[in-house]
C-alpha positions in Angstrom: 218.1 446.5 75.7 215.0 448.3 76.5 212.7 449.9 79.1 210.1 447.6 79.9 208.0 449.2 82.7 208.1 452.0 84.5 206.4 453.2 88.0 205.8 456.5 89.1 204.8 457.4 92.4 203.1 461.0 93.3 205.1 462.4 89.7 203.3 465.6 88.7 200.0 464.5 87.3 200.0 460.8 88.7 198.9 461.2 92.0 199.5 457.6 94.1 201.6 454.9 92.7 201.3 453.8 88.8 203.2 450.7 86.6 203.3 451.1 83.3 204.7 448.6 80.8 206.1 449.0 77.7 207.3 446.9 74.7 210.9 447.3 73.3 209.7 448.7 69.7 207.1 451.9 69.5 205.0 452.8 72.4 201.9 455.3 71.9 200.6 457.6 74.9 197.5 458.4 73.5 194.5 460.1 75.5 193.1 463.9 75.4 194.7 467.3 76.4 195.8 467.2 80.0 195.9 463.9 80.3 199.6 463.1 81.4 201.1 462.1 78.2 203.6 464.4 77.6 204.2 464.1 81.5 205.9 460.3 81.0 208.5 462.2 79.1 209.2 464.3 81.7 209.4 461.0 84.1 211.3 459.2 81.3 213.9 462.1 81.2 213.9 462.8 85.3 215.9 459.4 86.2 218.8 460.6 83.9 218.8 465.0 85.0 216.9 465.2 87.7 215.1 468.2 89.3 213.8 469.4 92.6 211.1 468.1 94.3 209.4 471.0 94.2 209.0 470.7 90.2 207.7 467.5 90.0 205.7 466.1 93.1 202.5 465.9 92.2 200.3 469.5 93.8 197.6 467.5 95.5 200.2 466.2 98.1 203.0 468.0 97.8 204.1 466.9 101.1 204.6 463.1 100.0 207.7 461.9 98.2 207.9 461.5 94.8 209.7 458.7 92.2 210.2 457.0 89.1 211.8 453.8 88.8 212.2 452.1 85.4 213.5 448.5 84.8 216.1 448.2 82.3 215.5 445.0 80.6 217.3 442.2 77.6 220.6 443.9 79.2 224.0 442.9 77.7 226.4 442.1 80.7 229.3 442.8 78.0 228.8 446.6 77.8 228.2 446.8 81.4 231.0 447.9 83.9 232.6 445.4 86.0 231.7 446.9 89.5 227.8 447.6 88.4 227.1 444.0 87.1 225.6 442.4 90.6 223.3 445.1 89.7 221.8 442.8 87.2 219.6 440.6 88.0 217.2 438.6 85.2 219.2 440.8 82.4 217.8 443.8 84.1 218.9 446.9 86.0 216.0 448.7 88.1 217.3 452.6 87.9 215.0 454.6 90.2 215.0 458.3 91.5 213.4 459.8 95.1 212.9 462.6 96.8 213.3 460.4 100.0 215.9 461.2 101.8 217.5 457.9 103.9 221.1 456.5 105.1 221.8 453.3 104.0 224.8 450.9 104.7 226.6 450.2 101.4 230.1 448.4 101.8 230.0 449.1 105.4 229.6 453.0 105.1 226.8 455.1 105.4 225.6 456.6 102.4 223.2 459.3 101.9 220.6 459.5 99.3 218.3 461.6 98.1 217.2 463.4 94.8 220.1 464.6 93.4 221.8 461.0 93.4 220.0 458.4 91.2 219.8 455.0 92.4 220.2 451.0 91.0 219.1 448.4 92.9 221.4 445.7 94.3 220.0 442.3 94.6 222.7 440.7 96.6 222.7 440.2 100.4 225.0 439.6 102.4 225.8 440.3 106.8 224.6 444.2 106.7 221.5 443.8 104.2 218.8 440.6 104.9 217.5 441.8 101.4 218.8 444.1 98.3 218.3 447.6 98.2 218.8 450.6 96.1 222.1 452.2 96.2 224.2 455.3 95.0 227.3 453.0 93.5 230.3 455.5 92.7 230.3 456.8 88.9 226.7 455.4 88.2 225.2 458.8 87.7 227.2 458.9 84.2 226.8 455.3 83.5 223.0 455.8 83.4 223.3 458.6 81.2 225.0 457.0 78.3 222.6 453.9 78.7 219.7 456.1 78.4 220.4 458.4 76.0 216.7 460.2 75.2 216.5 462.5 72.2 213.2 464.4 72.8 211.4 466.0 70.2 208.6 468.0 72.2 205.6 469.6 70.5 206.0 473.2 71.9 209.8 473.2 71.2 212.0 475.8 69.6 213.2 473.5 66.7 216.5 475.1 66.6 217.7 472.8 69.1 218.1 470.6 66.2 219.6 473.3 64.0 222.7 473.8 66.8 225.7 472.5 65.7 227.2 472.1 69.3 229.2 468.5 70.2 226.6 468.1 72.3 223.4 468.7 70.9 221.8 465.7 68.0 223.1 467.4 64.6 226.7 468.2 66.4 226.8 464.1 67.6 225.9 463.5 64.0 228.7 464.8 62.3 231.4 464.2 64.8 232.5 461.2 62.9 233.1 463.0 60.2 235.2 465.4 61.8 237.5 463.8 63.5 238.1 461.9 60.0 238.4 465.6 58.3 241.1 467.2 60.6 243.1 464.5 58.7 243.0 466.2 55.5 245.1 468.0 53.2 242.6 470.8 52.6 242.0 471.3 56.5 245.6 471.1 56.9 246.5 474.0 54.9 243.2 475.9 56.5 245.1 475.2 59.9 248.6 476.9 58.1 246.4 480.0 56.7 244.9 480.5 60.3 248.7 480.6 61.6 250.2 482.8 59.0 246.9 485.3 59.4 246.5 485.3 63.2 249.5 483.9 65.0 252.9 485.6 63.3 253.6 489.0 64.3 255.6 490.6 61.4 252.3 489.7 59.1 248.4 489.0 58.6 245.9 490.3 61.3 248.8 490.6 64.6 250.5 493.2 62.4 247.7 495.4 61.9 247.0 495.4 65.9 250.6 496.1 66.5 250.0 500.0 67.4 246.6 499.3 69.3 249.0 496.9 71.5 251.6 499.2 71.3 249.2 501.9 73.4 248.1 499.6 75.8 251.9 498.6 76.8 252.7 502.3 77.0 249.9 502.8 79.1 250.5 499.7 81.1 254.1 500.7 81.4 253.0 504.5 82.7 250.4 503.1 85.4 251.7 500.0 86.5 255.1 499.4 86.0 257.4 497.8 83.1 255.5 494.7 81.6 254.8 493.5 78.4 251.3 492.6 77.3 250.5 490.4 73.8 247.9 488.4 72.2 247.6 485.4 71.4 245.1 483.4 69.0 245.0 479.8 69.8 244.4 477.6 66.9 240.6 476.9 67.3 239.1 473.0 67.2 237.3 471.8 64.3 233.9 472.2 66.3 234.2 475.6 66.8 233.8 476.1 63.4 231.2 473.6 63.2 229.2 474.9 66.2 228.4 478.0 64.6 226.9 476.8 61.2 223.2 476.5 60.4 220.5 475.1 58.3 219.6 476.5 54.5 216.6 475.9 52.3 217.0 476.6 48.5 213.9 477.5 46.8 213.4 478.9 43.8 216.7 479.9 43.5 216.2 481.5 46.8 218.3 480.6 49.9 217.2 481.2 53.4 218.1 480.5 57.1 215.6 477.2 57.7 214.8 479.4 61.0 212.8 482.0 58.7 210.9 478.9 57.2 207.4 477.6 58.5 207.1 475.0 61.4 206.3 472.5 59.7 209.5 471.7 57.3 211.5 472.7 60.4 210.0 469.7 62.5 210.6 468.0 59.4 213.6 468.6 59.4 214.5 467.6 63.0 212.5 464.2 62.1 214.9 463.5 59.1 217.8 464.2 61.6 217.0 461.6 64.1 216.4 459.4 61.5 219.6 459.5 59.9 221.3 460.0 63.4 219.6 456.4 64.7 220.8 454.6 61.8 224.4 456.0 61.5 225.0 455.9 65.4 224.0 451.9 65.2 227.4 451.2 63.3 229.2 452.9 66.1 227.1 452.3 69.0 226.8 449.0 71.7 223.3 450.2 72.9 220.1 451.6 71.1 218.7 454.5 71.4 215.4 456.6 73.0 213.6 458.6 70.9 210.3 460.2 73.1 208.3 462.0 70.1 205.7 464.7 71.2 202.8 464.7 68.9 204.6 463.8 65.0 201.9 464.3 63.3 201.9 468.3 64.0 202.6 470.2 60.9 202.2 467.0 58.9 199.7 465.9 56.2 198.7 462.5 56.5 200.8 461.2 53.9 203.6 462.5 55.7 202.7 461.3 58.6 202.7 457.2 57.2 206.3 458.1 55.6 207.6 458.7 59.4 205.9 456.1 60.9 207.1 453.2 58.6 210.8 455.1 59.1 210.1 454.7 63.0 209.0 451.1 62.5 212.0 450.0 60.8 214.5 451.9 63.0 212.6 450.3 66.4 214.2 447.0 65.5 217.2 448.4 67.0 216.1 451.7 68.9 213.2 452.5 71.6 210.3 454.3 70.9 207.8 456.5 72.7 205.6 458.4 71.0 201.9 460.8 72.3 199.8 461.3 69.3 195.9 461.9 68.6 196.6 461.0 64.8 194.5 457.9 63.5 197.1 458.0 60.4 199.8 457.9 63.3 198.0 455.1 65.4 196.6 452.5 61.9 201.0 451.8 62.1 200.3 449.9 65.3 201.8 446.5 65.0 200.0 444.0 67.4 203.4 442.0 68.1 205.7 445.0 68.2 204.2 447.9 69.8 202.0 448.9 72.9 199.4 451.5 73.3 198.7 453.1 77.0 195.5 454.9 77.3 195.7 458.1 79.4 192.4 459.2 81.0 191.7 462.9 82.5 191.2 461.9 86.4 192.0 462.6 89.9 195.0 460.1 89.8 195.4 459.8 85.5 195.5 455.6 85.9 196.5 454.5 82.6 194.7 451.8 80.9 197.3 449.2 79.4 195.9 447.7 76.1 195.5 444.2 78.2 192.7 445.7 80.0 190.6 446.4 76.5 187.7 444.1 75.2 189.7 443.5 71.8 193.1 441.1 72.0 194.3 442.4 68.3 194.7 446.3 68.7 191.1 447.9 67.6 191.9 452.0 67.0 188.1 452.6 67.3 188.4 451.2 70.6 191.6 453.2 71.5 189.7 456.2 69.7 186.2 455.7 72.2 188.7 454.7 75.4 191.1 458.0 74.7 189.0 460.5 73.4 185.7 459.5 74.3 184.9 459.9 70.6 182.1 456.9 69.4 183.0 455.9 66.0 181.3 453.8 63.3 183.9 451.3 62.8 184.1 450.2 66.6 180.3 449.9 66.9 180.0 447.5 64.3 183.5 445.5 65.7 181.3 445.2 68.9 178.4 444.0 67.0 180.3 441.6 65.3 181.6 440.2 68.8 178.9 439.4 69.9 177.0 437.9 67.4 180.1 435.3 66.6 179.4 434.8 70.7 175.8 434.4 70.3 176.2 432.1 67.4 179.2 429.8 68.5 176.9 429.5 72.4 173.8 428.6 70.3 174.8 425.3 68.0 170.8 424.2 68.3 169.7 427.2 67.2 167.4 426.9 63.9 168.6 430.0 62.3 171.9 432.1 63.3 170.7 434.8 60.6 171.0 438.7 62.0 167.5 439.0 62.8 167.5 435.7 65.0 170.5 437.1 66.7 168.1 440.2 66.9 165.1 438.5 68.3 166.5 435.8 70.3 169.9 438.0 71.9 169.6 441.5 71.5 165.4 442.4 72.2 165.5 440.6 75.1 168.3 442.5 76.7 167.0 446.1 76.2 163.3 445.7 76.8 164.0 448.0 80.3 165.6 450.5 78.4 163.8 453.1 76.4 167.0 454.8 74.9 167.6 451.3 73.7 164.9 450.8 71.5 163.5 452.5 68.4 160.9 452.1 65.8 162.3 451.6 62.5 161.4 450.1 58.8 163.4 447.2 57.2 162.7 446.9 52.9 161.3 444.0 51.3 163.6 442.7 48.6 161.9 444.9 46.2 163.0 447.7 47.8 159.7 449.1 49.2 159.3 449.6 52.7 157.6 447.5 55.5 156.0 448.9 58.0 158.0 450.7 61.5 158.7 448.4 63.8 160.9 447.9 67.4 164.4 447.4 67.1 166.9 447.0 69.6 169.1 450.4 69.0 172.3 448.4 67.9 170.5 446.4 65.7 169.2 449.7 64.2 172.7 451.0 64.3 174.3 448.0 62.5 171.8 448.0 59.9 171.8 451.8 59.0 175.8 451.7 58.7 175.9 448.4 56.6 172.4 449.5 54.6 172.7 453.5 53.6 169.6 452.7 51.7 167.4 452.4 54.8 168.0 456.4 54.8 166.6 457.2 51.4 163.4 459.2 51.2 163.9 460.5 54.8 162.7 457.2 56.2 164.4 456.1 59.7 165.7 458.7 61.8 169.5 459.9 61.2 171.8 458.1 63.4 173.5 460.5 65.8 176.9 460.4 68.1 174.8 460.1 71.1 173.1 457.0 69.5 176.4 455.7 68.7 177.8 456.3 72.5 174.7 454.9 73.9 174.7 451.9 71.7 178.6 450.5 72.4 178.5 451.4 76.2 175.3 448.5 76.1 177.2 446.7 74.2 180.3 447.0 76.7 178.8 446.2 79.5 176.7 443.4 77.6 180.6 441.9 76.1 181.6 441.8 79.7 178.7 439.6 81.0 179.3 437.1 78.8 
């Protein structure tokens, strides 16, 4: 089971109506600051708590209702409630929330929905309904919750929501198990009897030594308001009481401290190593998987660091959901082509993602994703470009007496920027010898190509140095040149 596409309509940033797919192993939101990634979390984490609309329509028409809807896909109809399954349809649920307020007829009453109730769609028609509609089916609020359990890990948060030891907070869940299996034993058994004997019999232990304190406040009691007897009583506290109130220690050097006194990085380190263990211990116990939405991982972590989590978060996405922002190369090169998905987020009036289906390279390029996201020209995507089209040129030219990269220079590329001064350059080739031949017009990704794949061509300060602005200029020809052909 697994979200497979979500839309948002009017939702903070995304202004209009936006579908967004995803694949059911590691999903990267990758595009520069501002650009909405952090705000599918927020989306992702709305269907399941909610908020006003007020918080979340988007500001440029804050008149206009606001939604997400996500379809719930690969859905077992076995861990699915009897009265919820016509809600399946294709093994998948649609779970949406709306600001929009309407009445609808479901089981021949009118119901009421608005923000505050999410909504699953029912495909089923019948006398009252000519097609299906969303509805507000009794007890689904807390259904959706345990089907969609997101553990959020967001870059600007205090990490010591993973160091709370609460029943229901990630580390509290993780040790529950073992809990409930300790109460059982013979050691927390004759804790329990200590706790009686030293807080709950009166002739001894801690109720003795309030005895006169209590005494006073009967007299008084007894002076003021009339003959009653007041006592205490010290219930025998739960097992996660105790736990509740423990925390985190690092050992160092013989030194122990609080892990809250420690730097941010080995405290997000920390809350990594958590979820993993959590996501592989709660699969022995658990019918469903998991979502794990991971704000920027590679904060606080050196690159080798960074590899360790992701090959952790490939192996545990077998099983469990991921969705993860990043501007990491070292987090992106863990892209599997079959497996994950990349959506590109761009800095615009309505922040339309751009869905890796939409890019020039069917096998997952990260110097395109790099140039598409951050605008930022790279070496390696120039020559992937270059390469493209010269396989074109050469499998669209079988007559052609030489497929050699000057031919494809000559005969494909010169031709193509003759209008273009910011397109061509002078520049000197080397004769086998290694001396120079005299400067002469290339086309400037011809140039480009040769200067990355021949460093030599630099030496003695001959050709000009080959800039980002060359770079940028070159691949968006060759972009627009790809999609001609």
């Amino acid at each position: 089971m697994y979200i497979s596409k979500m839309i948002l309509n009017n939702f903070k940033s995304f202004k209009g109506t936006h579908e967004i797919n995803f694949s059911n192993g590691v999903n990267y939101f990758v595009g520069n600051n501002n650009s909405g990634k952090t705000t599918l979390f927020y989306a992702l984490e709305f269907i399941t708590g909610g908020a006003s609309k007020s918080d979340v329509v988007s500001n440029t028409c804050p008149k206009e209702d606001v939604s997400v809807e996500i379809y719930l896909s690969d859905v077992n109809k076995e861990i699915i409630p009897q009265k919820y399954q016509r809600c399946i349809q294709n093994n998948t649920i649609r779970i949406k929330r709306s600001s929009k307020e309407e009445t609808i007829i479901q089981n021949g009453k009118p119901v009421t929905l608005n923000i505050k109730k999410v909504r699953v769609y029912n495909p089923e028609k019948n006398e009252e309904k000519l097609e299906g509609q969303f509805e507000n089916i009794s007890g689904i609020d807390k259904t959706i919750k345990e089907l969609l359990s997101f553990t959020t890990v967001y870059a600007e948060m205090q990490n010591n929501e993973f160091q709370n030891f609460g029943s229901t907070k990630i580390t509290g869940k993780l040790i529950e198990q073992i809990s409930r299996n300790f109460v059982e034993t013979e050691i927390y058994k004759t804790f329990i009897a200590s706790y009686e004997k030293a807080f709950r019999t009166d002739k001894e232990g801690f109720k003795e030594n309030l005895s006169q304190t209590l005494s006073s406040i009967n007299s008084t009691m007894n002076d003021q308001f009339g003959n009653v007897q007041i006592g205490i009583n010290f219930n025998i506290p739960d097992i996660h009481d105790f736990i509740k109130n423990a925390n985190f220690t690092v050992k160092e050097n013989k030194k122990e401290t609080n892990i809250s006194e420690n730097g941010n990085g080995l405290q997000r380190a920390l809350a990594f190593s958590i979820i993993q263990v959590f996501a592989k211990q709660s699969r022995q116990n658990k019918q469903f998987p998991l979502f794990f939405l991971l704000d920027e991982p590679e904060l606080y972590l050196h690159p080798k660091a960074q590899d360790n989590l992701l090959n952790a978060i490939n192996d545990l996405s077998e099983f469990d959901q991921f969705f993860i922002t990043t501007h990491s190369p070292y987090i992106l090169r863990h892209l599997r082509n079959n497996k994950d998905k990349v959506i590109i987020l761009n800095k615009s009036d309505k922040n339309s993602p751009i869905d890796t289906n939409d890019l020039i390279f069917d096998s997952i390029s990260i110097g395109e994703i790099t140039y598409k996201a951050f605008h930022v020209p790279t070496a390696d995507f120039h020559s992937e470009l270059f390469t493209k089209l010269y396989v074109h040129w050469v499998e669209t030219t079988p007559t052609q007496e030489s497929h050699g990269i000057n031919a494809f220079e000559k005969d494909f590329l010169l031709p193509k920027v003759q209008d273009n001064p910011d397109l061509i350059k002078l520049m000197q080739e080397r004769y086998n010898a290694g001396k120079f031949k005299p400067s002469k017009q290339h086309s400037l990704p011809f140039i480009i190509r040769n200067t990355i794949d021949h460093p030599e061509l630099r030496e003695g300060g001959h050709n000009f140095p080959i800039t980002d602005q060359d770079l940028k200029i070159s691949i968006d020809f060759m972009i627009k040149l790809q999609k001609t052909i």
